[in-house]
N, CA and C atoms of all chains as a GROMACS GRO file, in nm:
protein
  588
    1UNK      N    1   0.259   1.936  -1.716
    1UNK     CA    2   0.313   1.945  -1.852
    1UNK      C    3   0.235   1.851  -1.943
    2UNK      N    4   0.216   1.874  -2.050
    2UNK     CA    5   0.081   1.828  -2.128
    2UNK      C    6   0.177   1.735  -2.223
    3UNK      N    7   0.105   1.637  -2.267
    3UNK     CA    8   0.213   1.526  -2.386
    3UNK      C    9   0.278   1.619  -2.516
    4UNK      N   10   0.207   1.685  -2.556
    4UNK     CA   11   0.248   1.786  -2.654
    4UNK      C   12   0.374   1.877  -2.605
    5UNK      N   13   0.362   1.932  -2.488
    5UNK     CA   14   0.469   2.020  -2.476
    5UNK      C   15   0.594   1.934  -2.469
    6UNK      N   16   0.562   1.764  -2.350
    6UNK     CA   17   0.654   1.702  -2.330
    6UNK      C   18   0.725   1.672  -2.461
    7UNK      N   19   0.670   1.618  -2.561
    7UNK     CA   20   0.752   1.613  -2.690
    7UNK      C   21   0.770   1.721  -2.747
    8UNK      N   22   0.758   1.822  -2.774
    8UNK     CA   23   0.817   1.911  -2.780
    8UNK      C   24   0.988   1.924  -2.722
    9UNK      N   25   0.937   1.927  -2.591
    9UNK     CA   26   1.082   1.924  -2.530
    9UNK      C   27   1.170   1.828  -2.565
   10UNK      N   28   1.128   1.697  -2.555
   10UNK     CA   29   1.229   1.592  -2.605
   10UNK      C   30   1.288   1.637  -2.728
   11UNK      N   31   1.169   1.698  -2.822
   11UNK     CA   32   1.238   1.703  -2.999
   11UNK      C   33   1.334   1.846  -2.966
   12UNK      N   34   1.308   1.922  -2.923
   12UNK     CA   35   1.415   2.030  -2.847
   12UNK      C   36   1.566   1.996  -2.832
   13UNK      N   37   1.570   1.893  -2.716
   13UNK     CA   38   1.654   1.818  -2.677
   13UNK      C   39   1.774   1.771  -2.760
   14UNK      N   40   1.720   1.672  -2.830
   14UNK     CA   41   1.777   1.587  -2.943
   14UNK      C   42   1.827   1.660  -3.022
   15UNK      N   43   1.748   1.797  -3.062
   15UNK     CA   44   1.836   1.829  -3.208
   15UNK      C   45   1.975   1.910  -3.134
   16UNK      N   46   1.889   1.990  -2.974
   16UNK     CA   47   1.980   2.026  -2.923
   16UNK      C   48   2.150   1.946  -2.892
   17UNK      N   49   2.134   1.839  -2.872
   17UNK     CA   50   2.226   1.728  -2.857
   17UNK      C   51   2.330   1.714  -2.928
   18UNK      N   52   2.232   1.726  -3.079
   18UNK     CA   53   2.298   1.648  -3.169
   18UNK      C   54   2.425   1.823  -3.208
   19UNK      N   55   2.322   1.914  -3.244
   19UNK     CA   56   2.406   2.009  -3.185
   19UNK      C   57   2.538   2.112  -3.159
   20UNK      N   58   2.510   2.048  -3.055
   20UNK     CA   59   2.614   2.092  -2.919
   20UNK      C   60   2.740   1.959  -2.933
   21UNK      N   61   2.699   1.866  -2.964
   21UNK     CA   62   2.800   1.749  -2.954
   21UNK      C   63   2.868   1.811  -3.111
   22UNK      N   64   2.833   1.807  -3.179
   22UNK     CA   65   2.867   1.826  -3.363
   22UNK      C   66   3.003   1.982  -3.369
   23UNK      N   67   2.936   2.061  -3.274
   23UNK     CA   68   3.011   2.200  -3.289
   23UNK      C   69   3.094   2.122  -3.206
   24UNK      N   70   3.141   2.054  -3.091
   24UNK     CA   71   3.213   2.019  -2.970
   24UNK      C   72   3.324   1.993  -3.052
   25UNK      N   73   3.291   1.805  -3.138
   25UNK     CA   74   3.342   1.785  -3.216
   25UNK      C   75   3.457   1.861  -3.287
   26UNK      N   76   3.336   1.945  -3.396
   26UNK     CA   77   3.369   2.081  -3.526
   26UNK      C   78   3.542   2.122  -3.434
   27UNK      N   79   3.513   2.182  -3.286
   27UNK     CA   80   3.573   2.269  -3.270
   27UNK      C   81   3.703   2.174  -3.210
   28UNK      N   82   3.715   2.113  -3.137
   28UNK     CA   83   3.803   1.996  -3.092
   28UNK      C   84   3.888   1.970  -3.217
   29UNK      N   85   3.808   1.950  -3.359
   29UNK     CA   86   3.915   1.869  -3.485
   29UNK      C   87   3.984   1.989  -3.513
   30UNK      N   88   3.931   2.119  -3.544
   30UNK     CA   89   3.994   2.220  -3.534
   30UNK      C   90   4.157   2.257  -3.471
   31UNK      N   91   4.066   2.238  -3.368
   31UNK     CA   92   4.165   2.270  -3.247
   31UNK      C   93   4.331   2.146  -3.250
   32UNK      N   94   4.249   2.052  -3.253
   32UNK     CA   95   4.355   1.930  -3.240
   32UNK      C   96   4.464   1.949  -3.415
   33UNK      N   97   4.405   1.984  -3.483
   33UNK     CA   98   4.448   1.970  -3.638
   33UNK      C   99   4.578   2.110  -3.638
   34UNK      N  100   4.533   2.220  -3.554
   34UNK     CA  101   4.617   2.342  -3.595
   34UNK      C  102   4.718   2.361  -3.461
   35UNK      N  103   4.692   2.308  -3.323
   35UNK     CA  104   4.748   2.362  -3.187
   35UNK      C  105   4.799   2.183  -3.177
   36UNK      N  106   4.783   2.089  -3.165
   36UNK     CA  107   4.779   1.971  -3.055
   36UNK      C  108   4.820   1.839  -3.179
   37UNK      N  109   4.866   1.889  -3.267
   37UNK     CA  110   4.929   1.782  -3.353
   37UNK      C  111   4.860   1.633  -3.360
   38UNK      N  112   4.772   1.680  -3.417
   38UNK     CA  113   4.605   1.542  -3.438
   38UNK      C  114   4.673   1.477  -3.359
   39UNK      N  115   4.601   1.520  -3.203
   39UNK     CA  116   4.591   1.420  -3.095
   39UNK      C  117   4.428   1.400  -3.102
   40UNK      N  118   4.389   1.294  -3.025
   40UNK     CA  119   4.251   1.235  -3.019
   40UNK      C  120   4.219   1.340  -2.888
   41UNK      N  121   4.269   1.350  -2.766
   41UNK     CA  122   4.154   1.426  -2.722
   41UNK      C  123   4.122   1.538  -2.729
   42UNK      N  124   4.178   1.663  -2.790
   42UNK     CA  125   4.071   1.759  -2.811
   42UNK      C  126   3.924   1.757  -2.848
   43UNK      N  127   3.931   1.613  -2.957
   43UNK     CA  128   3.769   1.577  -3.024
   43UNK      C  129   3.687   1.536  -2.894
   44UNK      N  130   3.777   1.442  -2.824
   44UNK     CA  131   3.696   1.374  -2.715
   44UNK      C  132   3.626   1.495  -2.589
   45UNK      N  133   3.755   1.592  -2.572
   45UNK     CA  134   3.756   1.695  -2.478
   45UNK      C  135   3.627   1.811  -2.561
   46UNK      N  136   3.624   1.851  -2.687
   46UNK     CA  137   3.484   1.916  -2.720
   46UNK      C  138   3.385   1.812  -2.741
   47UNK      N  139   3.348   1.682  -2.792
   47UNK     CA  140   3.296   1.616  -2.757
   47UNK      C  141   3.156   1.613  -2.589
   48UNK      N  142   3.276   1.607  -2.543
   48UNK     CA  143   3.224   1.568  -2.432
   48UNK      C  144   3.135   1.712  -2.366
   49UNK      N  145   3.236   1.817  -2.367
   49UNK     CA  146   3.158   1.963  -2.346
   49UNK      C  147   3.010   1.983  -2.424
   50UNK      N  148   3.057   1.913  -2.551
   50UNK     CA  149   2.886   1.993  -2.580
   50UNK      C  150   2.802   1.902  -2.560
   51UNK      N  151   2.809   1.756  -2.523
   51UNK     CA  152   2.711   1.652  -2.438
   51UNK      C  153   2.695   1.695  -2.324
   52UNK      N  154   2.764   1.760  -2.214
   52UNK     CA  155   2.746   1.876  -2.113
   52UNK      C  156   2.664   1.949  -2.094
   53UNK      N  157   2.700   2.033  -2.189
   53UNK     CA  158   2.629   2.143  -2.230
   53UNK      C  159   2.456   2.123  -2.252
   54UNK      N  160   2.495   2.012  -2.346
   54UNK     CA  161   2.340   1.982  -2.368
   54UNK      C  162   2.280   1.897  -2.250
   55UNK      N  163   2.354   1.834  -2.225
   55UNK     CA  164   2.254   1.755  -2.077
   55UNK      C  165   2.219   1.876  -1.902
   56UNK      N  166   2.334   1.951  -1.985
   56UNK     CA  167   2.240   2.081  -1.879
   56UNK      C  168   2.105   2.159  -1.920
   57UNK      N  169   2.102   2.153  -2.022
   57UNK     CA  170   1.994   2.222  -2.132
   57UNK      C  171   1.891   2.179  -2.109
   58UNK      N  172   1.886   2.028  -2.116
   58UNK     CA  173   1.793   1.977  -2.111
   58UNK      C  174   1.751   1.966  -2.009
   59UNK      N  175   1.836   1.939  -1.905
   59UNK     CA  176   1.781   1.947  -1.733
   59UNK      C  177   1.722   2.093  -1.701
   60UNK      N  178   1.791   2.165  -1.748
   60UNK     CA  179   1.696   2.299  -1.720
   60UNK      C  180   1.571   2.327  -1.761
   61UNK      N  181   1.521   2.283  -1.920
   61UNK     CA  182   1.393   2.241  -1.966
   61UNK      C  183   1.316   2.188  -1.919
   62UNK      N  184   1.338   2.080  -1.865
   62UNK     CA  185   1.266   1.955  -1.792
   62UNK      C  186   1.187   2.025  -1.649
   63UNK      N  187   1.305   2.094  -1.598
   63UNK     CA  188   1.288   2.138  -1.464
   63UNK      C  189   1.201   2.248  -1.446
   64UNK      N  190   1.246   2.368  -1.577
   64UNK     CA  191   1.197   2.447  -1.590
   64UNK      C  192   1.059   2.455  -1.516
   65UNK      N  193   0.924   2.431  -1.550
   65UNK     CA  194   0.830   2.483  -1.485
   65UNK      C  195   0.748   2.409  -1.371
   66UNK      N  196   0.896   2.356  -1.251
   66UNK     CA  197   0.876   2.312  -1.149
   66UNK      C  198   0.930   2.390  -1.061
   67UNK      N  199   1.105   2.482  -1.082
   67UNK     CA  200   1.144   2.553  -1.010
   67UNK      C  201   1.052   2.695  -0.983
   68UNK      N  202   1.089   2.747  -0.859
   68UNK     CA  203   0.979   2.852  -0.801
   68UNK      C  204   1.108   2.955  -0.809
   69UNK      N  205   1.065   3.108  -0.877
   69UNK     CA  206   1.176   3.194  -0.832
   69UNK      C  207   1.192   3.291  -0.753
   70UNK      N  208   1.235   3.360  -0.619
   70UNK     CA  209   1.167   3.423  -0.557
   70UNK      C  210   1.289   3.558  -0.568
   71UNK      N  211   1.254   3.638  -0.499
   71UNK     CA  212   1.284   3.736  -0.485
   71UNK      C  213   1.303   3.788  -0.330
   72UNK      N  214   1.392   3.886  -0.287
   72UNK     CA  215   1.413   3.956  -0.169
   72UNK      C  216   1.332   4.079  -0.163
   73UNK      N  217   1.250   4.087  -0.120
   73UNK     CA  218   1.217   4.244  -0.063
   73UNK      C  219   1.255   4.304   0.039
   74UNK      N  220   1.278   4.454   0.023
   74UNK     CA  221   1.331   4.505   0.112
   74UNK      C  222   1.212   4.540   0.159
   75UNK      N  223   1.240   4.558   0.343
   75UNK     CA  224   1.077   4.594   0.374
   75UNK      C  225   1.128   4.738   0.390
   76UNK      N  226   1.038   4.845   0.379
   76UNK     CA  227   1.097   4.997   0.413
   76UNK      C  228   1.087   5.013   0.594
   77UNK      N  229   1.181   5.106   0.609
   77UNK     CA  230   1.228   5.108   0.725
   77UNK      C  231   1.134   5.209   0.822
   78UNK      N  232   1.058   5.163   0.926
   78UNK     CA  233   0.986   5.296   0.966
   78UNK      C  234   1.026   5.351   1.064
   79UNK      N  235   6.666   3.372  -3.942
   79UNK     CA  236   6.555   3.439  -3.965
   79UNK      C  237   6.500   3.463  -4.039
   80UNK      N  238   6.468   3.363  -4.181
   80UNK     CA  239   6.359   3.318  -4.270
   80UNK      C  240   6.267   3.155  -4.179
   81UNK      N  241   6.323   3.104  -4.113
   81UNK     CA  242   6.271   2.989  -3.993
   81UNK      C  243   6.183   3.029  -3.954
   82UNK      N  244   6.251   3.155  -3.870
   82UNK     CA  245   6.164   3.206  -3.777
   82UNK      C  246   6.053   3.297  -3.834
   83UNK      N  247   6.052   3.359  -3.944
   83UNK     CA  248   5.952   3.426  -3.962
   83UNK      C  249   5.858   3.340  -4.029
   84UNK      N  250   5.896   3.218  -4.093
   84UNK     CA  251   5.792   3.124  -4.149
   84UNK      C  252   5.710   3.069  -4.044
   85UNK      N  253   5.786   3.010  -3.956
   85UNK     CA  254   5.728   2.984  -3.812
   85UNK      C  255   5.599   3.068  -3.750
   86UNK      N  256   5.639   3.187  -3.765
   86UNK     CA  257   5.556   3.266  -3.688
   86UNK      C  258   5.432   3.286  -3.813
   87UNK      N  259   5.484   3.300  -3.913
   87UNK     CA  260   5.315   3.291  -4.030
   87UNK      C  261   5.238   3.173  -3.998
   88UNK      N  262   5.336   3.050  -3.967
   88UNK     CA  263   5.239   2.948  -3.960
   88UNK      C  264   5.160   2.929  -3.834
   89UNK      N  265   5.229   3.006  -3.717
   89UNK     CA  266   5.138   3.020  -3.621
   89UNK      C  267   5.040   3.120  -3.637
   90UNK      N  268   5.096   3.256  -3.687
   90UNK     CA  269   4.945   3.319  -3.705
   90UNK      C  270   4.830   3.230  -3.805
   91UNK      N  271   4.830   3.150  -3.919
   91UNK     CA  272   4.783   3.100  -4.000
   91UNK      C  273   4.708   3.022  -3.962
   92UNK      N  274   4.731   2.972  -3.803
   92UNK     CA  275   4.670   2.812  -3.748
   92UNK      C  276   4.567   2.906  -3.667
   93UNK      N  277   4.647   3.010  -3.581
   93UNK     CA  278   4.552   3.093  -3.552
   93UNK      C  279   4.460   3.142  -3.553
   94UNK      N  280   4.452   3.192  -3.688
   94UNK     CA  281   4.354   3.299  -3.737
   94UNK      C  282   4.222   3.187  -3.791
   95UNK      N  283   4.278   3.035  -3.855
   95UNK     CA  284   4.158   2.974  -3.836
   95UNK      C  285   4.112   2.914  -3.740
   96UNK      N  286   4.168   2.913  -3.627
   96UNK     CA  287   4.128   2.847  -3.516
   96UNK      C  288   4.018   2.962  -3.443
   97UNK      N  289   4.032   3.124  -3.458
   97UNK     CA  290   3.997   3.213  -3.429
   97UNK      C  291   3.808   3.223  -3.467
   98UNK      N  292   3.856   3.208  -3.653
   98UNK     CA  293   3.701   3.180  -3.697
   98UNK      C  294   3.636   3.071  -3.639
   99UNK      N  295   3.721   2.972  -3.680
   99UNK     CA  296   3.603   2.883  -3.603
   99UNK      C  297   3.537   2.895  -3.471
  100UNK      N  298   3.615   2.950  -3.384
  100UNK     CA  299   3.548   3.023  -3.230
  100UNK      C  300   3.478   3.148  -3.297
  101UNK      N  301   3.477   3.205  -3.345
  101UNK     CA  302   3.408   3.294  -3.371
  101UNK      C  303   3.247   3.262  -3.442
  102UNK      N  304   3.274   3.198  -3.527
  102UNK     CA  305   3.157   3.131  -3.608
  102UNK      C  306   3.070   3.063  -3.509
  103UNK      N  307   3.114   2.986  -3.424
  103UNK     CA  308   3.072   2.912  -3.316
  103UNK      C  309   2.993   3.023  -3.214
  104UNK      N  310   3.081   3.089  -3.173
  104UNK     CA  311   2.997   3.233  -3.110
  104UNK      C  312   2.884   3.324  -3.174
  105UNK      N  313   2.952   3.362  -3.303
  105UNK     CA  314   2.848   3.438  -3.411
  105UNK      C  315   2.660   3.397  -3.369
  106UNK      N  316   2.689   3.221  -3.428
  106UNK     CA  317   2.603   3.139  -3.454
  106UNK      C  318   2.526   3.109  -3.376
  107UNK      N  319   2.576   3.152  -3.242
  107UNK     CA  320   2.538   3.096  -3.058
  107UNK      C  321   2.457   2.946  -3.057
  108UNK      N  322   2.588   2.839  -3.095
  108UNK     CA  323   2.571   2.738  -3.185
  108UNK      C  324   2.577   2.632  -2.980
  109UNK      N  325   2.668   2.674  -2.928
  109UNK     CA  326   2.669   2.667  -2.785
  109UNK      C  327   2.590   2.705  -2.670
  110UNK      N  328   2.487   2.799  -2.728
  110UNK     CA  329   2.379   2.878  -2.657
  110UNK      C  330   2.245   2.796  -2.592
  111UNK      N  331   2.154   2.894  -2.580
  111UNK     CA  332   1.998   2.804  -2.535
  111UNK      C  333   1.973   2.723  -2.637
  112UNK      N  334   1.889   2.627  -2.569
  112UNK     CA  335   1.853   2.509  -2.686
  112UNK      C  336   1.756   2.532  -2.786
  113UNK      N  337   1.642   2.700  -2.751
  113UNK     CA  338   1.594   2.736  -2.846
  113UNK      C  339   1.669   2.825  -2.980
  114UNK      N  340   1.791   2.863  -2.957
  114UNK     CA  341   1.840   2.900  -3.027
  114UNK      C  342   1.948   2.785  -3.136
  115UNK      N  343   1.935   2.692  -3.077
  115UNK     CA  344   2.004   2.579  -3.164
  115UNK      C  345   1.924   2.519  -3.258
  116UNK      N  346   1.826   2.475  -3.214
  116UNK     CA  347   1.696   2.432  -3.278
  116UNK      C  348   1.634   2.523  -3.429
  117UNK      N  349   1.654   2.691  -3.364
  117UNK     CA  350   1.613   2.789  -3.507
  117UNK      C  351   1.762   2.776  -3.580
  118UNK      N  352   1.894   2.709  -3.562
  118UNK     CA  353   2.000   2.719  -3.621
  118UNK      C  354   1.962   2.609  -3.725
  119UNK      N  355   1.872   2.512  -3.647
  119UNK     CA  356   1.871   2.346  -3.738
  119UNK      C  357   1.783   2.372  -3.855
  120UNK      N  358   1.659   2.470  -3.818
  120UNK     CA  359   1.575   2.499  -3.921
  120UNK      C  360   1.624   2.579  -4.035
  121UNK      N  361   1.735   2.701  -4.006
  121UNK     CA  362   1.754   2.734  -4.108
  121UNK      C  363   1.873   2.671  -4.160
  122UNK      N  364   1.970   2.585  -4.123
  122UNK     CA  365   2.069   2.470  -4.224
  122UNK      C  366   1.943   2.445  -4.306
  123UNK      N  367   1.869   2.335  -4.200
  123UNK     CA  368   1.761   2.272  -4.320
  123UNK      C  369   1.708   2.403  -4.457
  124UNK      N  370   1.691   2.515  -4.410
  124UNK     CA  371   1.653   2.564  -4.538
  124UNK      C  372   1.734   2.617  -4.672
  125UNK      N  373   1.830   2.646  -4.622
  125UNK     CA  374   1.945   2.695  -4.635
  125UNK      C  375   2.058   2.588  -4.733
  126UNK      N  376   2.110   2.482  -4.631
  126UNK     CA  377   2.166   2.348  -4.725
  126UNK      C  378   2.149   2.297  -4.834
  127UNK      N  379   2.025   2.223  -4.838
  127UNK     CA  380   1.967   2.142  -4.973
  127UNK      C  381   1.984   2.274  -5.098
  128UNK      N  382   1.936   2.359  -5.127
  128UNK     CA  383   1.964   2.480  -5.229
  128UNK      C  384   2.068   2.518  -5.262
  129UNK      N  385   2.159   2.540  -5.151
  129UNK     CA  386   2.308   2.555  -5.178
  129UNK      C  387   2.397   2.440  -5.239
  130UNK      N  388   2.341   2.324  -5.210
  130UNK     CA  389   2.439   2.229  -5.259
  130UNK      C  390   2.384   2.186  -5.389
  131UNK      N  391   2.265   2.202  -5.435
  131UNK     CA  392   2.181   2.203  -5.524
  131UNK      C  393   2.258   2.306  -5.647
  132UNK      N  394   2.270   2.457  -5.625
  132UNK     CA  395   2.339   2.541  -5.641
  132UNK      C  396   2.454   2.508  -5.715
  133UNK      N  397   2.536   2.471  -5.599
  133UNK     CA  398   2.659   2.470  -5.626
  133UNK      C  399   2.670   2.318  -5.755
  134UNK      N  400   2.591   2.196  -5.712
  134UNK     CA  401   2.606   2.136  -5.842
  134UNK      C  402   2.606   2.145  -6.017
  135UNK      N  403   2.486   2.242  -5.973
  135UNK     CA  404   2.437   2.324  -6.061
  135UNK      C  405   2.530   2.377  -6.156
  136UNK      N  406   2.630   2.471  -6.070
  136UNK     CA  407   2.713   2.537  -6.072
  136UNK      C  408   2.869   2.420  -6.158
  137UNK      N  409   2.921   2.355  -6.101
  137UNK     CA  410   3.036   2.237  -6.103
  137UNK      C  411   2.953   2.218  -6.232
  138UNK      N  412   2.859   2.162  -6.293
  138UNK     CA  413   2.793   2.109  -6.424
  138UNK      C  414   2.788   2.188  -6.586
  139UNK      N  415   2.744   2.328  -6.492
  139UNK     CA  416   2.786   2.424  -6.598
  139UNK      C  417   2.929   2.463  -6.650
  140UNK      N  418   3.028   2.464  -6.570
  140UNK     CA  419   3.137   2.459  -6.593
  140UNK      C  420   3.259   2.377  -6.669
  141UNK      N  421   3.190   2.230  -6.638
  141UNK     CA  422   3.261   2.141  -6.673
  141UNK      C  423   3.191   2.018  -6.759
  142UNK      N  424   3.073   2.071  -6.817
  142UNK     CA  425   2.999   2.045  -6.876
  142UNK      C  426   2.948   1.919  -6.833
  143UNK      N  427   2.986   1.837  -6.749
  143UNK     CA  428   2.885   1.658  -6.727
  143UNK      C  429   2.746   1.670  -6.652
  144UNK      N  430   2.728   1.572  -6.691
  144UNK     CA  431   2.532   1.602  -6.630
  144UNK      C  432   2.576   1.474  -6.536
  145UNK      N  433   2.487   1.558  -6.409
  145UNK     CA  434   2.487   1.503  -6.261
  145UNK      C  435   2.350   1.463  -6.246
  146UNK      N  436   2.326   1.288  -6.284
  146UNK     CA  437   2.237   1.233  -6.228
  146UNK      C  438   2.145   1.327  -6.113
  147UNK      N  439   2.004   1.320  -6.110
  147UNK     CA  440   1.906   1.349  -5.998
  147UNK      C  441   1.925   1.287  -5.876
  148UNK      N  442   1.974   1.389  -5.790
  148UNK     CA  443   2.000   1.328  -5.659
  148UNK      C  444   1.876   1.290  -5.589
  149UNK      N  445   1.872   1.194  -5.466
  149UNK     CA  446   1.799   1.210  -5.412
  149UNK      C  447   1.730   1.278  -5.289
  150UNK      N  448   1.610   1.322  -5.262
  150UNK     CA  449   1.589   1.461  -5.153
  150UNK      C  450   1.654   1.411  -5.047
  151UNK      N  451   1.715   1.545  -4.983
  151UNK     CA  452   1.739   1.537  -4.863
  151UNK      C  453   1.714   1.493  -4.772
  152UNK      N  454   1.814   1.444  -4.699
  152UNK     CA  455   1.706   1.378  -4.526
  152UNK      C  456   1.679   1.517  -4.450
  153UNK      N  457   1.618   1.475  -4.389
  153UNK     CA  458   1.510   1.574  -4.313
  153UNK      C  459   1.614   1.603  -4.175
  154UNK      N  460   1.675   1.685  -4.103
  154UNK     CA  461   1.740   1.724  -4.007
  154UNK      C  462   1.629   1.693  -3.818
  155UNK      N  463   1.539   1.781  -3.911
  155UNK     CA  464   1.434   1.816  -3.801
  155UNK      C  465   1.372   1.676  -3.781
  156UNK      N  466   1.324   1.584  -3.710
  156UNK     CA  467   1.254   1.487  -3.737
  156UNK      C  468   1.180   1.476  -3.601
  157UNK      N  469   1.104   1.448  -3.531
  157UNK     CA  470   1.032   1.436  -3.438
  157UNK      C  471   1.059   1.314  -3.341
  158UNK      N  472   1.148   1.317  -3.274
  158UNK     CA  473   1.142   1.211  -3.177
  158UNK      C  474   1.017   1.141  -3.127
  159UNK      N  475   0.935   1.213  -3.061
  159UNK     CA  476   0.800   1.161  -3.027
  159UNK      C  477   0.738   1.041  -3.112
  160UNK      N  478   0.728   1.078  -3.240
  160UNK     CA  479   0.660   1.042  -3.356
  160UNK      C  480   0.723   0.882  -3.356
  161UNK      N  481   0.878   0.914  -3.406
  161UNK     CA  482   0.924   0.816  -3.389
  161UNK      C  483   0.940   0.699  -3.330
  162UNK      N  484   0.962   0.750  -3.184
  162UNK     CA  485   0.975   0.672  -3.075
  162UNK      C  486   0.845   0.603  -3.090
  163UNK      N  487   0.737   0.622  -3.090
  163UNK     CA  488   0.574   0.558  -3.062
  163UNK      C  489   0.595   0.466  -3.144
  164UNK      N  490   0.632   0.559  -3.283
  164UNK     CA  491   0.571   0.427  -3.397
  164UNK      C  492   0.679   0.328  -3.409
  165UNK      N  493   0.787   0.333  -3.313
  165UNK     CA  494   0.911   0.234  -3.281
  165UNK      C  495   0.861   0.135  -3.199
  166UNK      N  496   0.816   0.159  -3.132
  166UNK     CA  497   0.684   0.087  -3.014
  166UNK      C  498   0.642   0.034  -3.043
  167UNK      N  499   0.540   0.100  -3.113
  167UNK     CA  500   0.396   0.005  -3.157
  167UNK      C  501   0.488  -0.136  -3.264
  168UNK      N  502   0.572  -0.094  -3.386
  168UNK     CA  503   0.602  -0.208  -3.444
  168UNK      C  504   0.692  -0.274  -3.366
  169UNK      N  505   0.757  -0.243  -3.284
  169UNK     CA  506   0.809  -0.380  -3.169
  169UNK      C  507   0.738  -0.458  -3.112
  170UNK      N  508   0.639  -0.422  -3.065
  170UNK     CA  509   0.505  -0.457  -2.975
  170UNK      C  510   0.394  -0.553  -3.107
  171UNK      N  511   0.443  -0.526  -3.192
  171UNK     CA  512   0.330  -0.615  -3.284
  171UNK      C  513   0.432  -0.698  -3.330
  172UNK      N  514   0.577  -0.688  -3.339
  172UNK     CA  515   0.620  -0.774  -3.384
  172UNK      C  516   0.638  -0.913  -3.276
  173UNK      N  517   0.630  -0.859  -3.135
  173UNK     CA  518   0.620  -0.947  -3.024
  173UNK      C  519   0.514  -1.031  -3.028
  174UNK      N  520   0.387  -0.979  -3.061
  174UNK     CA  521   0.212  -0.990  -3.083
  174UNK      C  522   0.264  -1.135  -3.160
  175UNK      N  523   0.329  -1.103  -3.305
  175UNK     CA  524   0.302  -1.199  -3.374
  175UNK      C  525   0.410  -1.296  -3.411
  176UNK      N  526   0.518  -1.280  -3.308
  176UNK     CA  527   0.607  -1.376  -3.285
  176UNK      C  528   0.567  -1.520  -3.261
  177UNK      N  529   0.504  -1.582  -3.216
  177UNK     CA  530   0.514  -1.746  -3.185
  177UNK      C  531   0.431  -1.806  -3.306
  178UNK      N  532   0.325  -1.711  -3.325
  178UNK     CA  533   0.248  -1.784  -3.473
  178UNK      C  534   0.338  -1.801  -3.588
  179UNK      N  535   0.446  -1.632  -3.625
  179UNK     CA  536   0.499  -1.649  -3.706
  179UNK      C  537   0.617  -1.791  -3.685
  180UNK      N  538   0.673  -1.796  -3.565
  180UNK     CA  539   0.762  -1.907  -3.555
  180UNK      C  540   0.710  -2.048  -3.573
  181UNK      N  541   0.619  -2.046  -3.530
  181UNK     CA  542   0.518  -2.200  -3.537
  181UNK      C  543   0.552  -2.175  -3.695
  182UNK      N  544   0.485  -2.103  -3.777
  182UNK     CA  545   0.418  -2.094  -3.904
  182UNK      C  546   0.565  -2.167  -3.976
  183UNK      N  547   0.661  -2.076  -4.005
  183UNK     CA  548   0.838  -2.077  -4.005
  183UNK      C  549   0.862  -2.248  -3.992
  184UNK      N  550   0.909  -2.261  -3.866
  184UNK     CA  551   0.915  -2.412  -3.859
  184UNK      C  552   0.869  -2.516  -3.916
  185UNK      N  553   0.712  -2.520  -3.952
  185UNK     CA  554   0.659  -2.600  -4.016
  185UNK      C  555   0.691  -2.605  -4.139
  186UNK      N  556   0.690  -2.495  -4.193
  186UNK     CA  557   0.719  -2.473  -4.362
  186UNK      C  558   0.874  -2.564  -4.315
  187UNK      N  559   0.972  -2.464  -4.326
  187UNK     CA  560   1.093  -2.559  -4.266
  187UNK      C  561   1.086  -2.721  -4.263
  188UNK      N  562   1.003  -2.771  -4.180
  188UNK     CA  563   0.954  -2.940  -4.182
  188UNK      C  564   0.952  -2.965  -4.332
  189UNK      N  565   0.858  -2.953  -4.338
  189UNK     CA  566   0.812  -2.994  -4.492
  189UNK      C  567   0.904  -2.972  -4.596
  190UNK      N  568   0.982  -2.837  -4.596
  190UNK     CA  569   1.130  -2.830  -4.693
  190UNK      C  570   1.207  -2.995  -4.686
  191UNK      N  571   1.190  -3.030  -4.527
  191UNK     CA  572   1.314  -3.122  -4.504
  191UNK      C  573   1.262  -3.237  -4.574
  192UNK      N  574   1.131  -3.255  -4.525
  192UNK     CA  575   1.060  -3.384  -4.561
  192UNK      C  576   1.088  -3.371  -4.698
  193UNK      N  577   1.034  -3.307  -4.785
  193UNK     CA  578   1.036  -3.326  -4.919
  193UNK      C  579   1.206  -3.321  -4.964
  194UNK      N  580   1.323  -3.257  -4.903
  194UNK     CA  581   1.404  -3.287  -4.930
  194UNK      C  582   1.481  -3.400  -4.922
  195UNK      N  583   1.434  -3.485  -4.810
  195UNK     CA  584   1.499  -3.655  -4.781
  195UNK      C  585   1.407  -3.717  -4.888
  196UNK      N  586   1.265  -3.726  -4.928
  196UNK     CA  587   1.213  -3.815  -4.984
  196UNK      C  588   1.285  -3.857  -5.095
   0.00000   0.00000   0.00000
């Protein structure tokens, strides 16, 4: 992976982060404001999902062009 | 059973925005791949600054007061990489020139004192 792509990915990452945490948030105050009588953790509970979310994202990026993918062949039957 | 039917508006009411917002969230695939979050950030960024621009625009004409020149937008998109380095490098020079600057500091300091007892 070349320095260019690597930052790339990082700047990927981050905005990804920022994000996924922001909608988590968005949707948690939502949630907590109309169902859960402004309790604190719904924010904490989407919060935390879209830091999840994104730290899977990013592990999959990272990983991305190290994992090998293979396939089953069937052999034909003679 | 005016309770109860108010009741039940206010649950559909909490509902139906709790609904959009999952929906908007889905629409947007704001939860999705990280390349698709990233083209979400570019178009806020294009999208935002104009609209709120707009809409001041808008609030001014109406109510006739003139709204001072804001200043430009911050930038959403910003480059970590970029950052991070040139976060580096001026830590790393500020380390560089730490003991001269402290020597330098102190002395001045001395001489404040001196000339202040004389």
């Amino acid at each position: 992976m070349s320095d260019s792509e690597l930052g790339r990915k990082w700047d990927r990452c981050l905005a990804d982060a920022v994000v996924k945490i922001g909608t988590g948030f968005g949707l948690g105050l939502v949630f907590s404001l109309t169902f859960f009588k402004r309790r604190m953790w719904p924010l904490a509970f989407g919060s935390g999902m879209g830091l999840g979310m994104a730290y899977s994202n990013c592990q999959h990026d990272f990983q991305a062009p190290y994992l090998l993918h293979g396939k089953y062949v069937k052999e034909p039957e003679q | 059973m005016v309770p109860r039917v108010w009741s039940l508006m206010r649950f559909l009411l909490k509902g139906s925005v709790a609904g959009v917002a999952v929906y908007l969230v889905y629409d947007q695939e704001l939860l999705g791949p990280s390349e698709k979050t990233q083209a979400v950030l570019q178009k806020a960024e294009e999208v935002v600054p104009p609209a709120v621009y707009g809409f001041s625009q808008y609030v001014c004409d109406q109510t006739g007061l003139k709204v001072p020149q804001l200043p430009a937008p911050p930038k959403f998109n910003f480059h970590l990489r970029d950052s991070w380095n040139s976060g580096i490098m001026t830590v790393m020079s500020a380390l560089s020139v730490a003991p001269s600057k402290a020597c330098e500091y102190s002395k001045e300091g001395w001489q404040y004192l001196k000339e202040r007892i004389k």
